[in-house]
ROSEGU-924423 format. One record per residue (C-alpha): chain; x, y, z; residue in three letters. Coordinates in steps of 0.02 Angstrom, whole numbers, plus 32768, in hexadecimal, padded with zeros to 4 digits. Each point is the difference from the previous one (the first is absolute). Example, Ala and Ser with C-alpha at 12.3 -4.5 7.8 and 13.67 -1.06 7.14 Angstrom:
residues 2
+------+------+------+------+------+
| unit |   xx |   yy |   zz | code |
+------+------+------+------+------+
|    A | 8267 | 7F1F | 8186 |  Ala |
|    A | 8045 | 80AC | 7FDF |  Ser |
+------+------+------+------+------+
***
This chain:
residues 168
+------+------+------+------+------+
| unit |   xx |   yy |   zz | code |
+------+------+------+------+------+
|    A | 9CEC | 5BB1 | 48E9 |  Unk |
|    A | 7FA9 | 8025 | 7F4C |  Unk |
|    A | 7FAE | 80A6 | 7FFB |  Unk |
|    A | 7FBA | 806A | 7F6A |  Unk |
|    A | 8024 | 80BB | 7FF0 |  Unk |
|    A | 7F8E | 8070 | 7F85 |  Unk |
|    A | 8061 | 8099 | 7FBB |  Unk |
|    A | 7F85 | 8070 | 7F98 |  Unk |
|    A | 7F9A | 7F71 | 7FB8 |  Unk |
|    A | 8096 | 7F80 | 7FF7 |  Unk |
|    A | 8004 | 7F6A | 8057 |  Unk |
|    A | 80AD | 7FBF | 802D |  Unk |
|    A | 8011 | 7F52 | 8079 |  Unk |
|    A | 8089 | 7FF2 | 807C |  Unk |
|    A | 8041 | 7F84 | 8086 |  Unk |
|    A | 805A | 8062 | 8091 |  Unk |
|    A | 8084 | 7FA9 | 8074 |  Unk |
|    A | 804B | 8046 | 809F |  Unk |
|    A | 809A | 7FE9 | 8057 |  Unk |
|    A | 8030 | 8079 | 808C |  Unk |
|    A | 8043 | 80A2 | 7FD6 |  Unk |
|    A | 7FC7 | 7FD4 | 7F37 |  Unk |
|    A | 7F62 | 7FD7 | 7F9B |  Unk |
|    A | 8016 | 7FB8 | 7F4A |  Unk |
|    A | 7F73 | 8014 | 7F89 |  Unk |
|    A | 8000 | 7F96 | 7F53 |  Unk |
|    A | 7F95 | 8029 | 7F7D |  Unk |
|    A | 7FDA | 7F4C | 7FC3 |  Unk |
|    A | 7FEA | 8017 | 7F53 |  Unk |
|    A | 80AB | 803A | 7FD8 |  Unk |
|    A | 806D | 7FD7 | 80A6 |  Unk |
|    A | 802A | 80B9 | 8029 |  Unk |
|    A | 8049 | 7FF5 | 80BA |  Unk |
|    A | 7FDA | 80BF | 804E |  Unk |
|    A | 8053 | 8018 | 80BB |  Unk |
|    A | 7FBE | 8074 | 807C |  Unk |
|    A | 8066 | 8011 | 8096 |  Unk |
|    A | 7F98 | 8084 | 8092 |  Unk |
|    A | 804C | 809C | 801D |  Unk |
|    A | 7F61 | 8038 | 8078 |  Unk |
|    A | 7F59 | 7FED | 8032 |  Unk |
|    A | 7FD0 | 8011 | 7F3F |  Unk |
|    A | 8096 | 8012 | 7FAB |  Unk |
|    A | 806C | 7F9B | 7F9B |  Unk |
|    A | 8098 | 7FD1 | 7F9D |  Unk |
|    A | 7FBD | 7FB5 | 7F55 |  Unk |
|    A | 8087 | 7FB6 | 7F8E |  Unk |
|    A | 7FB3 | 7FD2 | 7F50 |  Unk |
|    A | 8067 | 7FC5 | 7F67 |  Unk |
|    A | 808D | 8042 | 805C |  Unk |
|    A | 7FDB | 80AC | 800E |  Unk |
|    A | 7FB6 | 805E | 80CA |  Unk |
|    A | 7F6D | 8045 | 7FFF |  Unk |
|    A | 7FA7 | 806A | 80D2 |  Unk |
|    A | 7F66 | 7FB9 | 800F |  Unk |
|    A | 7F80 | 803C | 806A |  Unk |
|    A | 7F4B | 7F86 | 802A |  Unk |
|    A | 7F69 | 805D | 8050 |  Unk |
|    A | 7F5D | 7FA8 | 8028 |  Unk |
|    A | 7F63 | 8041 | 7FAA |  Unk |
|    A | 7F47 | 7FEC | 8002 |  Unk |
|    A | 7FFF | 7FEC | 7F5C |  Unk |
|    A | 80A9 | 7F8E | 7FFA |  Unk |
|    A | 80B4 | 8017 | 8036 |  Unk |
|    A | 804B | 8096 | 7FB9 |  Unk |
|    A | 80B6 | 7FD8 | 7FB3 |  Unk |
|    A | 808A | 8082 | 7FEB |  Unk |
|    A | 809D | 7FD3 | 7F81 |  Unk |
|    A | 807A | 8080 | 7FEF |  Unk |
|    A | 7F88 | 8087 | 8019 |  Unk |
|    A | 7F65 | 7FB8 | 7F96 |  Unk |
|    A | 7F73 | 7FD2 | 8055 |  Unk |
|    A | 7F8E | 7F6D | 7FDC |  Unk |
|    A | 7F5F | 7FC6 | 8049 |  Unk |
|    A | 800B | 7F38 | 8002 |  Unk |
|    A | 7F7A | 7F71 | 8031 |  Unk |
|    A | 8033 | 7F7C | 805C |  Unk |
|    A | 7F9E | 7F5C | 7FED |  Unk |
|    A | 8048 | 7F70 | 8067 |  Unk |
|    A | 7FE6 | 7F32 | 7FC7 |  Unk |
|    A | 7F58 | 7FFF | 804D |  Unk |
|    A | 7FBC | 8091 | 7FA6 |  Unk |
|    A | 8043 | 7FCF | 7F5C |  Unk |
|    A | 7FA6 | 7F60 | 8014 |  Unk |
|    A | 7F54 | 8061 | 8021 |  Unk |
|    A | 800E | 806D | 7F75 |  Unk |
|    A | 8021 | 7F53 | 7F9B |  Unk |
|    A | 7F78 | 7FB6 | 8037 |  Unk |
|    A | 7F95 | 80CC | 7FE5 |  Unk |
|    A | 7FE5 | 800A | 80B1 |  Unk |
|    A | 8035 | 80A2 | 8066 |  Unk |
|    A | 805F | 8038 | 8083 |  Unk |
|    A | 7FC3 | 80C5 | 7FFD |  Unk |
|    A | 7FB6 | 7FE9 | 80B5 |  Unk |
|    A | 808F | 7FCE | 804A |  Unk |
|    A | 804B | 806B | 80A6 |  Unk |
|    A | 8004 | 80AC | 7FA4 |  Unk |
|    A | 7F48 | 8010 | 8014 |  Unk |
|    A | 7FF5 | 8081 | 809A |  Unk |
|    A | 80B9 | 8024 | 800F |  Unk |
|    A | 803F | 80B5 | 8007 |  Unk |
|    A | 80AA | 803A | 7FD1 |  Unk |
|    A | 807A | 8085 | 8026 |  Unk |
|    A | 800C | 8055 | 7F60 |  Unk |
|    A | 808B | 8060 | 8036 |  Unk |
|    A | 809A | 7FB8 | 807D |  Unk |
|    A | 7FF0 | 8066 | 80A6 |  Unk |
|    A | 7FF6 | 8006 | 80C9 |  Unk |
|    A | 7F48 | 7FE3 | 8045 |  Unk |
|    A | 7FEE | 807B | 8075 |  Unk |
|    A | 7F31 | 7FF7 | 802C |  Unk |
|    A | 7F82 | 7F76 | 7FE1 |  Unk |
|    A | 7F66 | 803E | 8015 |  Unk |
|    A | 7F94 | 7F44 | 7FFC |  Unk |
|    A | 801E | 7F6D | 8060 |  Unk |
|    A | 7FDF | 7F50 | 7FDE |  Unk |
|    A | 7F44 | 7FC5 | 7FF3 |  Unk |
|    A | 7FB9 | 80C0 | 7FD7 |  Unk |
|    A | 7F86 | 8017 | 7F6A |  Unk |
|    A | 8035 | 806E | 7F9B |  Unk |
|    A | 7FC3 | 806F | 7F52 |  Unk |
|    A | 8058 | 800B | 7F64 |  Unk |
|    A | 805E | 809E | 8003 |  Unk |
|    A | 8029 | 7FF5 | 80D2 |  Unk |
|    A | 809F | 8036 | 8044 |  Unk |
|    A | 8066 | 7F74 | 802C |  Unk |
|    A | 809E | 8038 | 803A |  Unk |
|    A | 808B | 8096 | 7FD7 |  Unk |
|    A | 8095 | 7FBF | 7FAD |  Unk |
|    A | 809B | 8089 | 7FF1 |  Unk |
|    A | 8070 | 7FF8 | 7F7D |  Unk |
|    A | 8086 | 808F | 7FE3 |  Unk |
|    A | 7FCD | 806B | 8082 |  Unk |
|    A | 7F47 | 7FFF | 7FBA |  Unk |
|    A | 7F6E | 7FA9 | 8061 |  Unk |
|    A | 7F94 | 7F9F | 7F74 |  Unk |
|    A | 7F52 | 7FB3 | 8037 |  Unk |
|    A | 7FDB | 7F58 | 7FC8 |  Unk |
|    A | 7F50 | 7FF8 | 7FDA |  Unk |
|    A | 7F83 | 7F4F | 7FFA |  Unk |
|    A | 7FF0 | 7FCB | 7F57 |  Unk |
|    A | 7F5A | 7F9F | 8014 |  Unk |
|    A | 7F7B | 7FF8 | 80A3 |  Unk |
|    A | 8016 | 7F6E | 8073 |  Unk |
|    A | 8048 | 7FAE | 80A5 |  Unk |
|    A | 80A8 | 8029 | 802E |  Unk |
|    A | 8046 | 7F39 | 7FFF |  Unk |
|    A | 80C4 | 8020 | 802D |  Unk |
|    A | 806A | 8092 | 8012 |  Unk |
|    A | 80BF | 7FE6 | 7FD4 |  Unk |
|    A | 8063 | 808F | 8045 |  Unk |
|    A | 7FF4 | 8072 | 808D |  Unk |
|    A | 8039 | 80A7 | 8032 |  Unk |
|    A | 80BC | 800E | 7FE0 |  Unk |
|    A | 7FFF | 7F75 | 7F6E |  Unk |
|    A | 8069 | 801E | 7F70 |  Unk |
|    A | 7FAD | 7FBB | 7F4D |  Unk |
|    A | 8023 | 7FE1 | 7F5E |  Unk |
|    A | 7FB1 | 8026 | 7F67 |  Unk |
|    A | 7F99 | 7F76 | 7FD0 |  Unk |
|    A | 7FE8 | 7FC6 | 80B5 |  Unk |
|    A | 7F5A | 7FB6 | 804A |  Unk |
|    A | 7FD3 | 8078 | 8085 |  Unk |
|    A | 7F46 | 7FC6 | 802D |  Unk |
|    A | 7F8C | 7F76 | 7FCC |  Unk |
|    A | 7F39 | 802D | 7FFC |  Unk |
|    A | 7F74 | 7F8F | 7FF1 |  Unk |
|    A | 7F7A | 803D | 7F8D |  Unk |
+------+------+------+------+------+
***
């Protein structure tokens, strides 16, 4: 599958193929094979030009955030059909992120404080997520309807996970 990845203003096109327990990325301009083999949920092996390299891959708001070796980068992600509407100038901005909220922080939820189909104000307390013995609130980020809730009391998350969905 092709896919585009922006690194600090620089556009770079791959094609990605996956065979169990490996994915092979080659960078089509100059043929540079790059093997990841999973070591975790979001860890991995990468072999380049011979040499290992941890790598860590976090989803973002704002894009998927990429650790090599301990440096981190925030990459976009555009797959075929978003490459072909930026071709053609259109844009894909309003795609599913509109309304999502994010754990910001990777945690246990231990209270949710809205349930699905409340209105709610920007600002509102939507739930208490604890993370190294500290209980952090996760506020609204925008006034709306509460459209889906993802976790539940007891749920482990991630850092980059989607923990609600409101309609504004």
């Amino acid at each position: 599958m092709k896919y585009r990845t922006i690194i600090k203003g620089v556009e770079l096109d791959f094609d990605f193929t996956h065979a169990p327990e490996k994915i092979t990325l080659v960078d089509n301009p100059d043929k540079v094979a790059v093997d990841l083999v999973p070591l975790g949920k979001n860890a991995f092996s990468l072999l380049l030009n011979g040499k290992s390299h941890y790598l860590t891959i976090t989803r973002e708001p704002d894009g998927i955030e990429v650790t090599v070796d301990h440096h981190t980068h925030i990459v976009l992600v555009q797959n075929e059909t978003e490459i072909l509407l930026k071709k053609f100038g259109l844009s894909t901005n309003h795609s599913q992120k509109e309304g999502q909220v994010f754990a910001q922080i990777p945690g246990m939820v231990s209270r949710i404080f809205v349930k699905q189909g409340d209105e709610i104000k920007a600002q509102q307390k939507l739930l208490i997520l604890e993370a190294m013995k500290m209980e952090n609130e996760i506020d609204s980020p925008f006034e709306g309807r509460v459209k889906a809730i993802h976790v539940s009391p007891g749920s482990a998350v991630e850092k980059g996970d989607i923990i609600m969905e409101i309609d504004s």
